[in-house]
C-alpha positions in Angstrom: 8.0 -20.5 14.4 7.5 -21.1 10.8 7.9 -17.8 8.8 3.9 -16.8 7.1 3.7 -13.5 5.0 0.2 -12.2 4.4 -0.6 -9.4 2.1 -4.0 -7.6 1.3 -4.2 -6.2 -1.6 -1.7 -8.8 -3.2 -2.1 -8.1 -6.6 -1.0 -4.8 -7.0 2.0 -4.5 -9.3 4.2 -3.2 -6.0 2.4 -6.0 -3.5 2.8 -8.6 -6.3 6.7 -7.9 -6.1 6.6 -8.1 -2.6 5.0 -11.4 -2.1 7.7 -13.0 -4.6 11.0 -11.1 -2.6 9.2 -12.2 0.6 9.0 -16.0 -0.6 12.6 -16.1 -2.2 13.4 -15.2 2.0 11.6 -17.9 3.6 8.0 -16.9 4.3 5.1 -18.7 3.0 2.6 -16.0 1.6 -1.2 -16.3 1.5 -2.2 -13.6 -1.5 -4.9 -11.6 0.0 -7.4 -9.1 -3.2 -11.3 -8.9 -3.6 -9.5 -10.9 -7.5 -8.9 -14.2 -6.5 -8.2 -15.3 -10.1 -5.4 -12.4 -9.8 -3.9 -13.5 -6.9 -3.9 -17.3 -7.7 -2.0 -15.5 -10.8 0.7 -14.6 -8.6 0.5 -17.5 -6.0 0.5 -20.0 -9.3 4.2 -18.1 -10.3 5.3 -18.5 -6.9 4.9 -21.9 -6.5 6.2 -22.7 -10.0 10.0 -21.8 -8.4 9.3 -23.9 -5.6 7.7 -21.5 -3.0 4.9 -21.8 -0.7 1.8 -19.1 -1.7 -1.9 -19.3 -1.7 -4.6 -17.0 -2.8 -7.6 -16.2 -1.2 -10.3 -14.1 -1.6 -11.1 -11.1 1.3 -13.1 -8.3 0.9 -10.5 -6.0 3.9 -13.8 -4.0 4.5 -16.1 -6.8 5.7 -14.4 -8.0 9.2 -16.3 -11.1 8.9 -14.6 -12.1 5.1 -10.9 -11.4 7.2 -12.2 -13.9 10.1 -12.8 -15.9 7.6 -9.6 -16.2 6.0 -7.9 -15.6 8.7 -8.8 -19.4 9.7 -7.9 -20.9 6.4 -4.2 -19.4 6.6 -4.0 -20.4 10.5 -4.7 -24.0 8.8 -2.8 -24.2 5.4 0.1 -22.1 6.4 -0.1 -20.8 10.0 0.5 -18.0 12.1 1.0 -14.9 10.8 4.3 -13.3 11.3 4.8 -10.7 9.3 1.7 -8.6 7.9 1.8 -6.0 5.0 -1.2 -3.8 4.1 -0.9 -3.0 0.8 -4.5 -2.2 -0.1 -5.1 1.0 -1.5 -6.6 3.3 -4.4 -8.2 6.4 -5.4 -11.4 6.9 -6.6 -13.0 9.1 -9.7 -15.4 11.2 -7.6 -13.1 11.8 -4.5 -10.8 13.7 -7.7 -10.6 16.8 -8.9 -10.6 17.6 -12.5 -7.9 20.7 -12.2 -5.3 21.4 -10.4 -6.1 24.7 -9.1 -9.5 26.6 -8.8 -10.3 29.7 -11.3 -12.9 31.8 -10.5 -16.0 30.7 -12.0 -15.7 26.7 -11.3 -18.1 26.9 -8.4 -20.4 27.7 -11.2 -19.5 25.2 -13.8 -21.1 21.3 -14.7 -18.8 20.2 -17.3 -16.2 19.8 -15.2 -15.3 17.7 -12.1 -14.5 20.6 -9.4 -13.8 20.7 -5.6 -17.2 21.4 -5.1 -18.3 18.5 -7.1 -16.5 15.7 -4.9 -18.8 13.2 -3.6 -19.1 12.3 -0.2 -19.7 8.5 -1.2 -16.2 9.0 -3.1 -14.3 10.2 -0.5 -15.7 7.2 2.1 -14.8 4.7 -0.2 -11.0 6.0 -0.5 -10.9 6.5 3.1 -12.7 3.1 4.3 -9.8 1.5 1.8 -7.1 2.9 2.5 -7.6 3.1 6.2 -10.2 1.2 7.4 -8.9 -1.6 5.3 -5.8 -1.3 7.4 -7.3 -1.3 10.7 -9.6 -4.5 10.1 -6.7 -6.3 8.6 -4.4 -5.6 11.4 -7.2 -6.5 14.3 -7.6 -10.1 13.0 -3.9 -10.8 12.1 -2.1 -9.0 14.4 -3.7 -11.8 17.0 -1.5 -14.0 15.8 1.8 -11.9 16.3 0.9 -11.8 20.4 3.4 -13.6 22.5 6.3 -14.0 19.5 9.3 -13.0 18.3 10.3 -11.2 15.3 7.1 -10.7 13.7 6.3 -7.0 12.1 4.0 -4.9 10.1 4.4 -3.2 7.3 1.5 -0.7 6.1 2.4 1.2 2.4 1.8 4.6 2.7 2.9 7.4 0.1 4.6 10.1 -0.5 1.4 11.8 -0.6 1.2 11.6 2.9 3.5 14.4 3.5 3.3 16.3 0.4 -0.4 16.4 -0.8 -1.3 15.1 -5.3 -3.0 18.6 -6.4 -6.4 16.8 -7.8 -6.3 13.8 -5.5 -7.8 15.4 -1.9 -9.0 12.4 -0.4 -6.2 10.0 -1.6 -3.4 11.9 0.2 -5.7 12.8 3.1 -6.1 9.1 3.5 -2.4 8.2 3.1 -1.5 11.0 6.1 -3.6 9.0 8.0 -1.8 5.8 6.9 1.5 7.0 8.3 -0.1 8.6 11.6 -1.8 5.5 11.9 1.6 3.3 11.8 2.8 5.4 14.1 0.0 4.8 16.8 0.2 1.2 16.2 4.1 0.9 16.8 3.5 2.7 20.4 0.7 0.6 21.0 2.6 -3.0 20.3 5.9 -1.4 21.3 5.7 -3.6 24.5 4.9 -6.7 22.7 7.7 -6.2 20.6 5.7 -6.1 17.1 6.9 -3.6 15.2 5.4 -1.5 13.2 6.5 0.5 10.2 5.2 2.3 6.6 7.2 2.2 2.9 6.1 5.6 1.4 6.7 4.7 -2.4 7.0 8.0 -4.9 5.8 7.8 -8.1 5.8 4.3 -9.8 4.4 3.2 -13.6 1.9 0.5 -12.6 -0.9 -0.7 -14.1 -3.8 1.4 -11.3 -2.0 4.3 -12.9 -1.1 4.1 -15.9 -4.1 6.4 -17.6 -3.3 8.9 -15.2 0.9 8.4 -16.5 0.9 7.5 -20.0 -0.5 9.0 -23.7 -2.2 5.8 -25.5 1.1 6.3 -27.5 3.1 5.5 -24.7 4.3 9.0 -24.5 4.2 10.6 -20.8 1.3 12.6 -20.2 1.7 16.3 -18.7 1.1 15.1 -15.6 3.9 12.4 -15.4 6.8 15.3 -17.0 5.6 17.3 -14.0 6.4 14.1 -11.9 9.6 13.9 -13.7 10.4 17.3 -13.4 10.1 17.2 -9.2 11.7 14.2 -8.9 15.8 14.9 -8.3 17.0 11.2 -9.8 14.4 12.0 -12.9 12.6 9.6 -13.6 9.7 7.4 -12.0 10.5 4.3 -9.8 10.5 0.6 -10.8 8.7 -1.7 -8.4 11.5 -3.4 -7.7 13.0 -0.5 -5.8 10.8 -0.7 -2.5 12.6 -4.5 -2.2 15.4 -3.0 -0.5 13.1 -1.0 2.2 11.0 -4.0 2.7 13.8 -6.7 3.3 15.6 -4.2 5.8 11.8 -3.6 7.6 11.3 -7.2 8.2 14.3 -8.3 8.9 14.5 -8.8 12.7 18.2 -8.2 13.5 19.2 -5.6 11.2 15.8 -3.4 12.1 15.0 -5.1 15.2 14.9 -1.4 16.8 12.8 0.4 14.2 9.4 1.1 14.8 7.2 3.5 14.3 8.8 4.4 10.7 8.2 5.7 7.5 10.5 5.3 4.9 10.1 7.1 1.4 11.1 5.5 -1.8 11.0 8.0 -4.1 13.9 9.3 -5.6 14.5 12.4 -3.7 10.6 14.1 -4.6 9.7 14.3 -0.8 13.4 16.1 -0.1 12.9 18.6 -3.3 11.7 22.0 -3.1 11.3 23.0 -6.3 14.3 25.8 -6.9 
């Protein structure tokens, strides 16, 4: 069966990576993202080192835009074989603007406060994040039914297990990401698609970067608190969830994993502060 990778939310700087390190092994890679320009970016790189990648724009909310597509890779590429949902994000109004509440907030209109997040901000993080993986793996998973070695790989965070003070809805959505790989991994266990989650710490990329960096490039006070919590000191690069993802697809060496989540994040999630 000829090896197909196909990625929502492909142009992320971490599912970017990952569609390159999964064409250098094999696969050809159809480049999922609501930015087709973007993702012909990275399918346009691919192909310039002699790989096999095509972009295609899919909204991973609207079932029928994944049907869609779906069909167009089933005739440029073919099957799917191994699917990673990498869609994701935050969003302004499903964020808090402090860390903790001080008596008064509930009061206050100059700020952003718990009792300020919008219901409309929190759908839209949740129907991403989650929803976004559910409609994705309905329509491809189809293809993984009666073959071997084929996988999924959902990207969760470590904000799953250990909640972003500001970010309610994010990490609320995220937990559900990993509980969902989880159900999923029981569900296909039979079928023998498995089904696991990379839970990536704190990386520099270009979704974040307001949140990280000073307009002088220096890190914010959010980012040394990062720093700080993080054992190997210092944020991830990108490059760092390739080894997680090779081992994940691989059918021999993981070929009884399932069910999984694997943080990536230089020892935050293992840390307890003291």
């Amino acid at each position: 069966m000829k090896k197909v990778c196909v990625i929502t939310g492909a142009t992320g700087a971490i599912c970017s990576e990952f569609a390159k390190e999964m064409s250098k092994n094999g696969y050809a890679v159809a480049l999922l993202d609501t930015n087709e320009d973007a993702a012909q970016a990275v399918a346009d790189e691919i192909c310039a080192y002699g790989g096999l990648a095509k972009a295609y724009h899919t909204d991973v909310l609207d079932k029928e835009s994944i049907v869609s597509v779906h069909k167009k890779v089933l005739a440029e590429l073919g099957k799917c074989t191994v699917l990673i949902n990498g869609v994701g994000g935050n969003n302004a109004y499903a964020t808090t603007a402090r860390e903790y509440f001080e008596y008064g907030d509930e009061k206050r209109n100059d700020i952003f406060t718990f009792f300020d997040l919008d219901k409309s901000g929190f759908d839209f993080v949740f129907d991403l994040n989650v929803k976004g993986v559910l409609l994705a793996t309905q329509i491809f998973a189809l293809d993984m039914i009666g073959e071997k070695g084929c996988s999924i790989i959902n990207i969760s965070s470590v904000n799953a297990c250990i909640p972003n003070t500001k970010t309610p809805a994010y990490s609320s959505a995220k937990a559900a990401v990993s509980n969902f790989t989880q159900w999923l991994a029981v569900h296909f266990a039979k079928e023998d698609i498995r089904v696991n989650a990379i839970a990536p710490g704190f990386f520099s990329t270009a979704q974040n970067k307001d949140v990280l960096w000073n307009a002088d490039g220096t890190p914010t006070e959010r980012t040394e608190k990062i720093i700080a919590a993080t054992p190997m000191g210092r944020l991830g690069e990108p490059s760092e969830l390739l080894g997680a993802l090779k081992f994940l697809v691989d059918p021999v060496a993981a070929s009884f994993v399932t069910g999984t989540v694997i943080s990536v994040d230089g020892g935050f999630s293992a840390y307890s502060g003291v």
